[in-house]
C-alpha positions as CSV (number, residue, x, y, z in Angstrom):
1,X,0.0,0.0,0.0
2,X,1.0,3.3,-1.0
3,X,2.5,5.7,1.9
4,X,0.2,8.3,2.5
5,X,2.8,10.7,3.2
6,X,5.3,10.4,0.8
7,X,8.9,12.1,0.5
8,X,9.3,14.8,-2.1
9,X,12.8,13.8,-2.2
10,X,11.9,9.5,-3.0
11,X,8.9,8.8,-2.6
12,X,9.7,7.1,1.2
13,X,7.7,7.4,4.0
14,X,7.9,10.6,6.1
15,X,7.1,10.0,9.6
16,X,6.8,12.9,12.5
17,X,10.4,13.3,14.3
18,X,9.4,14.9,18.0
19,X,13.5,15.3,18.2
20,X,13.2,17.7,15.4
21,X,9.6,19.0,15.3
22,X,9.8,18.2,11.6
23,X,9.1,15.5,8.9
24,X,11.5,13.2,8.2
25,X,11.8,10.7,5.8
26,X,12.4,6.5,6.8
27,X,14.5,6.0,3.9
28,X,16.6,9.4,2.3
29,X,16.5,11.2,6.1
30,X,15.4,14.4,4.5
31,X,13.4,16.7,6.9
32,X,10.7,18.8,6.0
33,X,8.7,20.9,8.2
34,X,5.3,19.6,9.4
35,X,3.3,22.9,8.6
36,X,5.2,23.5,4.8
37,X,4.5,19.8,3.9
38,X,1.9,19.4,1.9
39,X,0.3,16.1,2.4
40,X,-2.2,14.0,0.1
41,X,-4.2,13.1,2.7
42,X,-7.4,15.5,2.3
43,X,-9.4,16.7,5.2
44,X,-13.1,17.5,4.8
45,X,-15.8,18.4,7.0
46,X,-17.0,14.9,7.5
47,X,-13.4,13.7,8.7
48,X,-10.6,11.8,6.5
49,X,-10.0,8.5,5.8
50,X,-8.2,6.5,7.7
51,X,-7.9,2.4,8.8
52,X,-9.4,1.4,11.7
53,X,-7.8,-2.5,13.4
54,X,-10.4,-3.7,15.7
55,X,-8.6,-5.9,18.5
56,X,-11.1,-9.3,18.6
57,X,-10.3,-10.2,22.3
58,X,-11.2,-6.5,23.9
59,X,-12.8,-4.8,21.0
60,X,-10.6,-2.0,21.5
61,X,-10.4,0.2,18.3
62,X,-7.1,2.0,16.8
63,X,-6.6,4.4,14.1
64,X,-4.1,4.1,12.0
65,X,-3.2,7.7,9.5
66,X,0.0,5.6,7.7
67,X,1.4,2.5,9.4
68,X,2.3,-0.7,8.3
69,X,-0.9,-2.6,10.5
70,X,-1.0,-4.3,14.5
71,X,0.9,-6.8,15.9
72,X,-0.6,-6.3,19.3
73,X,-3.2,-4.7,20.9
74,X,-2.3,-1.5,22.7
75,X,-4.8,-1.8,25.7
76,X,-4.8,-5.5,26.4
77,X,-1.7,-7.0,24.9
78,X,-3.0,-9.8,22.5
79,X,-1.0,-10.6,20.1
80,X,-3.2,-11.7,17.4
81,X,-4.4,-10.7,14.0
82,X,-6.4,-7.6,14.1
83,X,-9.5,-7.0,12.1
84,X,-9.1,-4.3,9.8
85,X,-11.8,-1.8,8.1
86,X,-12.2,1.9,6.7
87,X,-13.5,4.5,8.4
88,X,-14.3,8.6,7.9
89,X,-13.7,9.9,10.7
90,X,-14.1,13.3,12.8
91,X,-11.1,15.1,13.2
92,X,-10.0,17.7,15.8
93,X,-10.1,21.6,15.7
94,X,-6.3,21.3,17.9
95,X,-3.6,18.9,18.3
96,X,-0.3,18.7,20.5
97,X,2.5,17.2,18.9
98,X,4.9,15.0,20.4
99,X,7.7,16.3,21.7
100,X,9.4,13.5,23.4
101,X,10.6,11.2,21.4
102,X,10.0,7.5,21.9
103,X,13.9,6.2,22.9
104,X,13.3,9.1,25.9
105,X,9.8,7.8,27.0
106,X,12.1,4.2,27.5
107,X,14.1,6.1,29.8
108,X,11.4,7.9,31.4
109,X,10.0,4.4,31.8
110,X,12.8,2.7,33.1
111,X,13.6,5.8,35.8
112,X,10.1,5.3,36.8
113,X,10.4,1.7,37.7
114,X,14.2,1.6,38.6
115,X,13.4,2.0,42.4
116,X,10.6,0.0,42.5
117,X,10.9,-3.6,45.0
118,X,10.1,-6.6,43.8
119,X,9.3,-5.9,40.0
120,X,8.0,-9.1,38.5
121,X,10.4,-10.4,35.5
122,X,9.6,-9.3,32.0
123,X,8.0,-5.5,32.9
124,X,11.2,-4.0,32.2
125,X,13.1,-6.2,29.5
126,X,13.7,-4.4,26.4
127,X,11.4,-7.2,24.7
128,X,8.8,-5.6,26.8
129,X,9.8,-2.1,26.8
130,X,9.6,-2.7,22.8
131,X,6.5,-3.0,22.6
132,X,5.9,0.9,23.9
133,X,3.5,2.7,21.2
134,X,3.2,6.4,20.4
135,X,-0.2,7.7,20.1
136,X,-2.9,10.2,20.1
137,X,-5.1,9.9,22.5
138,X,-8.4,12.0,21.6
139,X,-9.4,14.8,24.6
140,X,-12.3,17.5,24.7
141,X,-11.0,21.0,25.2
142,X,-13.4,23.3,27.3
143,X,-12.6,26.9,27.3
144,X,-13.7,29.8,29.4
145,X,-13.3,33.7,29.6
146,X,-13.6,36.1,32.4
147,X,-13.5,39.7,31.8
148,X,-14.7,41.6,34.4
149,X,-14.0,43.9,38.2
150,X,-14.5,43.5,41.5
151,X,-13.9,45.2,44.5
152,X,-13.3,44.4,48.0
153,X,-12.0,46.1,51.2
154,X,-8.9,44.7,52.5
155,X,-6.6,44.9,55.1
156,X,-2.6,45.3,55.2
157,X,-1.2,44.2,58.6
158,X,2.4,45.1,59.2
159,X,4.8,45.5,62.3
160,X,7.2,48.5,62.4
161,X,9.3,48.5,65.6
162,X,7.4,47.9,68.6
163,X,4.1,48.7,67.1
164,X,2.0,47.4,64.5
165,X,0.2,49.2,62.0
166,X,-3.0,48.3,59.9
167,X,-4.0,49.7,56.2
168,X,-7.3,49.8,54.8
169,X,-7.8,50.3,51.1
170,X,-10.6,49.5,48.6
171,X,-8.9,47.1,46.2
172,X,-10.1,46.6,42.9
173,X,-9.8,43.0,41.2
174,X,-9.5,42.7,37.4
175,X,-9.6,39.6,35.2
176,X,-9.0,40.4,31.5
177,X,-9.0,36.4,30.7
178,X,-9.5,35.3,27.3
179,X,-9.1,31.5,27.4
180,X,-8.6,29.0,30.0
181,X,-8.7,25.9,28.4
182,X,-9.2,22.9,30.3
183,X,-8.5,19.5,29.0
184,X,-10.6,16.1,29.5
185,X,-9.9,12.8,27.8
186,X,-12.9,12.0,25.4
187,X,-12.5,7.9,25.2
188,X,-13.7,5.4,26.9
189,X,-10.5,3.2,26.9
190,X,-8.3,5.9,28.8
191,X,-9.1,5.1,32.4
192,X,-10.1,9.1,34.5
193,X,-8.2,8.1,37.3
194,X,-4.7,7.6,34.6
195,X,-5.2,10.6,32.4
196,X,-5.6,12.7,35.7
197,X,-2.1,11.7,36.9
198,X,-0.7,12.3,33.4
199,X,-1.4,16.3,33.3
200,X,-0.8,19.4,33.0
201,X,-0.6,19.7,29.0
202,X,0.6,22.8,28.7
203,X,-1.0,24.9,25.9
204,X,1.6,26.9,24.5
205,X,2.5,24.0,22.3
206,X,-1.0,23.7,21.1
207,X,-1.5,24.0,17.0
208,X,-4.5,23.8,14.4
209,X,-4.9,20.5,13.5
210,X,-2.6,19.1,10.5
211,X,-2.7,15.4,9.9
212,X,1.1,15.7,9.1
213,X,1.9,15.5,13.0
214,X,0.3,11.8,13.0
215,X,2.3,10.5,10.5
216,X,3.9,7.7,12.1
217,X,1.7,7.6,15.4
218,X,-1.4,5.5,15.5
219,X,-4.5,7.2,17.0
220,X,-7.9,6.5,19.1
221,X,-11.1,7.6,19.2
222,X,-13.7,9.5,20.7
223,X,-16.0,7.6,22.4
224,X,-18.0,9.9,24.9
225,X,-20.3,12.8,24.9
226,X,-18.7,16.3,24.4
227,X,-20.8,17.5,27.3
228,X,-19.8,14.8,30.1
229,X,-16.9,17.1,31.6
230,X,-18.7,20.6,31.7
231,X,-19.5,20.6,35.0
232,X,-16.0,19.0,36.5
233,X,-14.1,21.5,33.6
234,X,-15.9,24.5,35.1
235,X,-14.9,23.6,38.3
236,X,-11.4,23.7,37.5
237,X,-11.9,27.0,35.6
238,X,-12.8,28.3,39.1
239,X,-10.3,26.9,41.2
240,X,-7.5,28.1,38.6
241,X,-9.4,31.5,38.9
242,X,-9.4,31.5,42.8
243,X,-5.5,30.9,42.6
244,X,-5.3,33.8,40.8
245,X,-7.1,35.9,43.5
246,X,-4.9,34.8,45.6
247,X,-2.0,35.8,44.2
248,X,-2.9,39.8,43.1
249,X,-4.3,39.8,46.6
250,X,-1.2,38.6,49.0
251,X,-0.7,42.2,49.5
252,X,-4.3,43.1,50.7
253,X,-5.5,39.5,51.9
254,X,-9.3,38.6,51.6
255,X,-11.1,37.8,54.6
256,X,-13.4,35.5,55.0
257,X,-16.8,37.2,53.8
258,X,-15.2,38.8,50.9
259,X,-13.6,35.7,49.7
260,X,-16.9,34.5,49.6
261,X,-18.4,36.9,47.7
262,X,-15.6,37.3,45.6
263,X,-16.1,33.2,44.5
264,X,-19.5,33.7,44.1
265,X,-19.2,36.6,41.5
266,X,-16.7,34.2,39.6
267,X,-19.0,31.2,39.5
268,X,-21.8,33.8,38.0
269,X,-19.5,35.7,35.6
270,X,-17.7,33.0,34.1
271,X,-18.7,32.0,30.4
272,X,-17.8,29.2,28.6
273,X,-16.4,29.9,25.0
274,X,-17.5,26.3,23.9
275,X,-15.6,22.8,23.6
276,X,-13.3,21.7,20.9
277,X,-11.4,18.6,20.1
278,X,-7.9,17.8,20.8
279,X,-5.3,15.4,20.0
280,X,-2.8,14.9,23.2
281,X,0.4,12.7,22.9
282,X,0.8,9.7,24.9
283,X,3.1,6.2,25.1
284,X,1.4,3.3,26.0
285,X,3.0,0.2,27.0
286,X,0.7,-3.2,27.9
287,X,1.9,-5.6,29.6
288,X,-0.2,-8.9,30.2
289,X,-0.3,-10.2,33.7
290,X,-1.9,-13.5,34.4
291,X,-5.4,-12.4,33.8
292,X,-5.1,-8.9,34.4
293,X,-3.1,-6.0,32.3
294,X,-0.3,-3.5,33.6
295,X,-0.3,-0.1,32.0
296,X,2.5,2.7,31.3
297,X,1.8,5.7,30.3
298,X,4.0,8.4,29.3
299,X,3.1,12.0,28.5
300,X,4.8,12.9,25.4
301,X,4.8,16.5,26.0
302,X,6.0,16.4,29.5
303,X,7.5,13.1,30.5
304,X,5.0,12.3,33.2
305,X,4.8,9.0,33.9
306,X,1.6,6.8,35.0
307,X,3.1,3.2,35.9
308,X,1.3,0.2,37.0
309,X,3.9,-2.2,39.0
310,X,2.5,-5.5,41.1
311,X,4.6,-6.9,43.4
312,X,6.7,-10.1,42.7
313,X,5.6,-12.7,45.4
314,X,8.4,-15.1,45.1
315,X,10.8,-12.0,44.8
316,X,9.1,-10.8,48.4
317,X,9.3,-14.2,50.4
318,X,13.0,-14.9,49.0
319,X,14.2,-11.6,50.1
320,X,12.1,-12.3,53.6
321,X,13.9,-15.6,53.9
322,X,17.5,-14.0,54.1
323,X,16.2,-11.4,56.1
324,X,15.0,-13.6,58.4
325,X,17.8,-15.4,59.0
326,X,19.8,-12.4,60.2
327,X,17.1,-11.1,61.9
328,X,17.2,-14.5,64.0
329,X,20.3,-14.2,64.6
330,X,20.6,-10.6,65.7
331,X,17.7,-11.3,68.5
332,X,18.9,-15.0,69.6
333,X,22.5,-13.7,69.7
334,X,20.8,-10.4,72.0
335,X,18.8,-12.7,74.2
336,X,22.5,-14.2,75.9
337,X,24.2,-10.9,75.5
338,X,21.2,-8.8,77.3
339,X,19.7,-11.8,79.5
340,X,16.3,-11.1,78.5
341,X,13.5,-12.8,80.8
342,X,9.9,-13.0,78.4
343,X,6.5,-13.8,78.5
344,X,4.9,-16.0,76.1
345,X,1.8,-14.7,76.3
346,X,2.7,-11.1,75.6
347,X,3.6,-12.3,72.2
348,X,0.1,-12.4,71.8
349,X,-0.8,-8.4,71.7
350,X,1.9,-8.6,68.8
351,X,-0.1,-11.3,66.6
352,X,-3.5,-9.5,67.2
353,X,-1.9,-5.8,66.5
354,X,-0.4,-7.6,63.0
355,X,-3.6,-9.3,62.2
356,X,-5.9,-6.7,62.7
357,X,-3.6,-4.2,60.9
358,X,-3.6,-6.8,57.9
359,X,-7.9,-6.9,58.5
360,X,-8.0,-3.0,57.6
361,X,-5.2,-2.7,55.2
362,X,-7.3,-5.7,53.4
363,X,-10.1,-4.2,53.8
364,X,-9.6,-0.8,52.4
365,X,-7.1,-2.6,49.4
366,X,-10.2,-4.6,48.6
367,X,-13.0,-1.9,48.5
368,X,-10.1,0.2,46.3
369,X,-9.6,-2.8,43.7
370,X,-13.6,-3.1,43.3
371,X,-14.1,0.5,42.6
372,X,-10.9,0.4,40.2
373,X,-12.7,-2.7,38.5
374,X,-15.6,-1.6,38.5
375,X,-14.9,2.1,37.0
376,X,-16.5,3.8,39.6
377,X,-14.3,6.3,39.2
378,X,-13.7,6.6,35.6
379,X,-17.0,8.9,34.1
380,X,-15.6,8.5,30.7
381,X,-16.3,4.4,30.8
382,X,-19.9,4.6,32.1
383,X,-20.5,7.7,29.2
384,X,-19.6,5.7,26.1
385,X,-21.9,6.8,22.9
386,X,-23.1,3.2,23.3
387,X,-24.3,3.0,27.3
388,X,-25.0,6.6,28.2
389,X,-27.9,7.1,30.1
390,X,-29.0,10.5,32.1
391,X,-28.9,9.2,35.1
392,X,-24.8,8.3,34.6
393,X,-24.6,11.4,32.6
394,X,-25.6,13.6,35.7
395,X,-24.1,11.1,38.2
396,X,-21.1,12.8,40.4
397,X,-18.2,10.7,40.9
398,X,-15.6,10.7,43.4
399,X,-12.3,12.3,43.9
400,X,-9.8,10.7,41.7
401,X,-7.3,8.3,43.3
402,X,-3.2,9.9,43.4
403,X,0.0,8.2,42.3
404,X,0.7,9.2,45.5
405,X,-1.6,6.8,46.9
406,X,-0.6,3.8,44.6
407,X,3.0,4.7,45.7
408,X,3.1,4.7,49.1
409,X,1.0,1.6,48.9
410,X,3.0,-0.6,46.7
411,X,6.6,0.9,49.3
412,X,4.3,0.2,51.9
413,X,3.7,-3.3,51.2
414,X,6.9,-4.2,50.3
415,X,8.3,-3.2,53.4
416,X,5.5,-4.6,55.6
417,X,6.2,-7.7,53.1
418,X,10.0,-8.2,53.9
419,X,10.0,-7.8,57.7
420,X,6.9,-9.4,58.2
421,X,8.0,-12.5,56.3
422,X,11.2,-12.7,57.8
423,X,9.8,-12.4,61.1
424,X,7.2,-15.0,60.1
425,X,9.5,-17.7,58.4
426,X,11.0,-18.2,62.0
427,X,7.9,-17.6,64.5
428,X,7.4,-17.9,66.9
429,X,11.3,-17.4,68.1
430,X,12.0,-15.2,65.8
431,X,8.4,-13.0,67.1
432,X,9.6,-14.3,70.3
433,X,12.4,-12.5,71.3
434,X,11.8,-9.5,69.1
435,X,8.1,-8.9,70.1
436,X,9.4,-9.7,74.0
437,X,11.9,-7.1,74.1
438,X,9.3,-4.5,72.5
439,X,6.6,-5.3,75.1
440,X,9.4,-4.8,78.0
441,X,10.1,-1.5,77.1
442,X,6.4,-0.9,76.1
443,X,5.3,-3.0,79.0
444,X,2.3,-0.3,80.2
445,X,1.3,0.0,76.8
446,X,-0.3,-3.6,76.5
447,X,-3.9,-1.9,76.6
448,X,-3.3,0.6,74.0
449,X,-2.3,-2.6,71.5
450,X,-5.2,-4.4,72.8
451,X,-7.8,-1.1,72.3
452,X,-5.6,-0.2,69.0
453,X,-6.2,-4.0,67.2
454,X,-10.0,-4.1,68.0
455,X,-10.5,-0.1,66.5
456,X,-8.5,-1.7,63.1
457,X,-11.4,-4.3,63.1
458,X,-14.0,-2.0,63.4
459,X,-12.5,0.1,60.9
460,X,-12.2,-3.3,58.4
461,X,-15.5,-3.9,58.7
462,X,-16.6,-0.2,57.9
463,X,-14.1,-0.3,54.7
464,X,-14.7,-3.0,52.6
465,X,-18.1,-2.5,51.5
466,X,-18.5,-4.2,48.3
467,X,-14.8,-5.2,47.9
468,X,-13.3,-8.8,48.5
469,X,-13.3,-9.9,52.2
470,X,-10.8,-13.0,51.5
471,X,-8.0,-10.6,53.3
472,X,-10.3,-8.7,55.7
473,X,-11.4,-12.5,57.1
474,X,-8.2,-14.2,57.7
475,X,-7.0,-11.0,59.1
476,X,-9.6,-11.1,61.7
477,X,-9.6,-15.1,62.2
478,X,-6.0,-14.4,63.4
479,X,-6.9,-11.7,65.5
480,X,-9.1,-13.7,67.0
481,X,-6.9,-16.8,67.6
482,X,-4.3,-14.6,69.3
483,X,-7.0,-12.9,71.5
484,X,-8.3,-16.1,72.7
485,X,-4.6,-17.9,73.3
486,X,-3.5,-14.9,75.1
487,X,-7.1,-14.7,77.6
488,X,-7.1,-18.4,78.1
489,X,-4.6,-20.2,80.3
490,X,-3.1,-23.6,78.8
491,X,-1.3,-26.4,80.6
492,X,2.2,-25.1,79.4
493,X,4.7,-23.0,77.1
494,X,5.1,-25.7,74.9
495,X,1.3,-25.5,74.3
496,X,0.9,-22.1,73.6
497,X,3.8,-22.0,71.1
498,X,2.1,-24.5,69.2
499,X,-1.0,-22.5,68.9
500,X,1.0,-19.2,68.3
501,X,2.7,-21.5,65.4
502,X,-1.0,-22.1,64.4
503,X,-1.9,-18.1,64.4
504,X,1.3,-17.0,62.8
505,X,0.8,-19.8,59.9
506,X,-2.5,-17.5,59.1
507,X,-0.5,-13.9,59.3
508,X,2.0,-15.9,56.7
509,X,-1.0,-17.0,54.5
510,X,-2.9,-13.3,55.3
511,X,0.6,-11.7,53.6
512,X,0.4,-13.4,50.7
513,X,-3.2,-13.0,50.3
514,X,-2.7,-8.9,51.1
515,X,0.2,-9.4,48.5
516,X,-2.7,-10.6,46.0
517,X,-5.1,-8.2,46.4
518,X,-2.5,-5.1,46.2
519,X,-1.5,-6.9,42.5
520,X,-5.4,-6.8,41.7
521,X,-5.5,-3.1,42.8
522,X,-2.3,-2.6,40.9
523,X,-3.3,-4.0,37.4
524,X,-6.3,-3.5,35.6
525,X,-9.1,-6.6,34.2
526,X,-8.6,-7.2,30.9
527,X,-10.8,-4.5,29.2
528,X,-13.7,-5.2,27.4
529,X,-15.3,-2.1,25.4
530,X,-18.5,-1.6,24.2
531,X,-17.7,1.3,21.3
532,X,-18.2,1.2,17.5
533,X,-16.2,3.6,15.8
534,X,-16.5,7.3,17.2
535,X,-14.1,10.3,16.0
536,X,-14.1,13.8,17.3
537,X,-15.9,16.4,16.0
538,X,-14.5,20.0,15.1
539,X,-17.4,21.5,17.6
């Protein structure tokens, strides 16, 4: 098939260079610039032409402007033989360019996940990294304006020597603002609570559409209603302006009542100048994981990365093994060095603290990972052309989930992971002497362990809702086991460290069901979509 951008120079393929900014050409290396080039490709009102591969395990759709076909799907990662057919389709009033090229959104990629414990084998082997895809994801832009005055009375408050002097003025507030353009992703495949973590965009780099900056990328479609975002968009229209009140007012603060009625007069003067469509640069990179699918997303204007990154479990419990062993030896060495004295049963506030701390981190892990299934907070999923109804279109979703979250998570584990395994591979000596040696210098504390473990219980129980209770329940069953050893008196020592092996054989089978559920949370279901073709529209 004929290359639908083809070199002046030799009649190659010209693909977009983001190192450059310009066209160059696969086979002669001649540049041209993107905006001089004039391209065959012909652009009408109802759209252009383009080739649309229809993945036959998720449905997922991809546009292709001028590539060579598939070999995988970029949102589930089957390989397998896409199904091809033609398509007009809408086209955009803007687009972004890349600006990162795709050798840099490798690094950024590997940066990302070079500090990351426990990285199951494959996610960052070049045979993986490979498979990373540049593309166009399709966004609505809404724009506002604000030109208008208000006034307020404020209050300067300074100290001079031993005195302190106030100024009163009336300051006047003016917002000459003639676009504040605020960008949401427009397809269903791109998950809210991803293209959330992947901005800013900054618009300084945005142009007038020219198909000559998709040569070379493949390309989605739009898949939701243009309207879906207004609310949330004006929203952050409002916020950006409040900011900006801020800022021109730091010399004449607002108090309370004025910052009121300042926010109010912005909400009511604010216009929207309308919605357009937008093409925005991303990298994706699927990786399949049993069942489930890890995503990568790069920003390729920015760099920012989105990562998905489950935990290794034979990775975890090896590297708990060896630190177990010097763990033991540290404490059973300690034990002759510091004569240590202990008490069996205080071992048993330990093992209900660690159980019911396992209950609630289960707990709130599993109601996360049935929200994240179910794409209760993704709007864009539930808004498809295909299932929209008005009660989802009006229906307010909750504040996105941050990397942040997902971060300290995933570290969180893996540290929990490692000490608590190691500790667990030799209980209960290992527990023993450690937890002994705690309780002695925590010895009038016993009650606040005791009060703290049955508050995490509670708590599990408030948290999990809808989500899996598989961690939540063992969590508690060991809390419970090492609640009733500790109140009940057995015939000897040797008694109770057999059933302390019994609750500390749940905790180890607890961890690796926690371990399971964070790798649920982590991934994402192998998607199924529900969209025939789409496209944006100039608007």
């Amino acid at each position: 098939m004929a290359t639908m951008f083809p070199c002046p120079n030799c009649n190659g393929q010209l693909i977009f260079s983001p190192k450059s900014g310009k066209l160059k050409c696969t086979s002669c290396g001649h540049y041209y610039k993107s905006a001089d080039y004039k391209s065959p490709v012909k652009i009408e009102e109802a759209g252009m032409d383009t080739r649309i591969y229809i993945c036959p395990n998720c449905a997922g759709e991809i546009q292709l402007i001028d590539n060579d076909g598939m070999e995988f799907c970029p949102y589930c990662g089957t390989q397998a033989t896409m199904e091809e057919k033609f398509s007009k389709t809408g086209v955009p009033k803007y687009i972004i360019p890349f600006t990162i090229h795709k050798e840099l959104a490798k690094e950024k990629y590997e940066k990302a996940t070079k500090g990351i414990p426990f990285t199951p084998d494959g996610l960052n082997k070049d045979e993986n990294i490979n498979k990373m895809v540049g593309l166009y994801m399709p966004y609505y832009l809404y724009d506002f304006e604000l030109h208008d005055s208000f006034e307020y009375r404020g209050e300067h408050i300074y100290a001079l020597g031993d005195y302190e002097y106030t100024d009163k003025a009336n300051v006047n507030l003016s917002y000459d603002v003639d676009h504040i353009q605020i960008p949401y992703d427009a397809s269903q495949s791109l998950d809210d609570t991803i293209s959330s973590q992947l901005e800013p965009f900054s618009m300084e780099d945005l142009r007038e559409f020219n198909p000559n900056y998709l040569a070379g990328f493949y390309v989605e479609n739009s898949t939701v209603d243009m309207e879906l975002y207004l609310g949330e968009s004006t929203e952050k229209a409002i916020d950006y302006l409040k900011q900006k009140t801020k800022k021109e007012t730091c010399s004449y603060p607002l108090n309370s009542e004025e910052e009121k009625k300042i926010n109010k007069e912005l909400i009511n003067k604010i216009k929207s100048n309308g919605t357009e469509g937008v093409y925005l640069p991303m990298y994706f990179l699927t990786t399949s994981y049993g069942d489930r699918v890890a995503y990568s997303v790069i920003n390729g204007q920015t760099g920012k990365t989105y990562v998905d990154m489950p935990i290794d479990k034979r990775k975890l419990f090896r590297t708990g093994f060896i630190t177990s062993i010097f763990i033991f030896i540290i404490l059973y060495l300690s034990s002759f060095i510091a004569s240590f004295s202990y008490d069996i049963k205080n071992l048993c506030v330990f093992a209900a603290l660690v159980s019911s701390l396992i209950a609630y981190i289960g707990a709130k892990l599993a109601y996360k990972t049935y929200r994240f299934d179910n794409h209760l907070d993704d709007k864009g999923y539930f808004a498809s052309r295909e299932n929209l109804s008005k009660t989802m279109r009006v229906q307010s979703v909750e504040q996105k989930k941050s990397k942040s979250i997902k971060s300290v998570i995933s570290n969180g584990l893996a540290t929990l992971g490692v000490v608590g395994i190691a500790l667990l591979f030799f209980a209960p000596i290992a527990f023993y002497y450690f937890v002994e040696a705690l309780i002695v210098l925590l010895h009038f504390f016993k009650f606040t362990c005791y009060l703290a473990s049955i508050v995490l219980v509670v708590f599990a129980l408030i948290s999990v809702k809808e989500g899996d209770k598989k961690v939540m329940s063992l969590g508690i069953i060991s809390w419970g086991m090492a609640l009733i050893v500790r109140l009940i008196n057995l015939p000897n020592d040797f008694v109770y460290y057999g059933a302390l092996i019994v609750v500390f054989v749940v905790i180890v089978i607890s961890v690796k069901a926690i371990v399971d559920e964070y790798n649920r949370y982590a991934t994402h279901p192998s998607p199924q979509f529900l969209k025939t073709g789409g496209g944006l529209n100039r608007a």
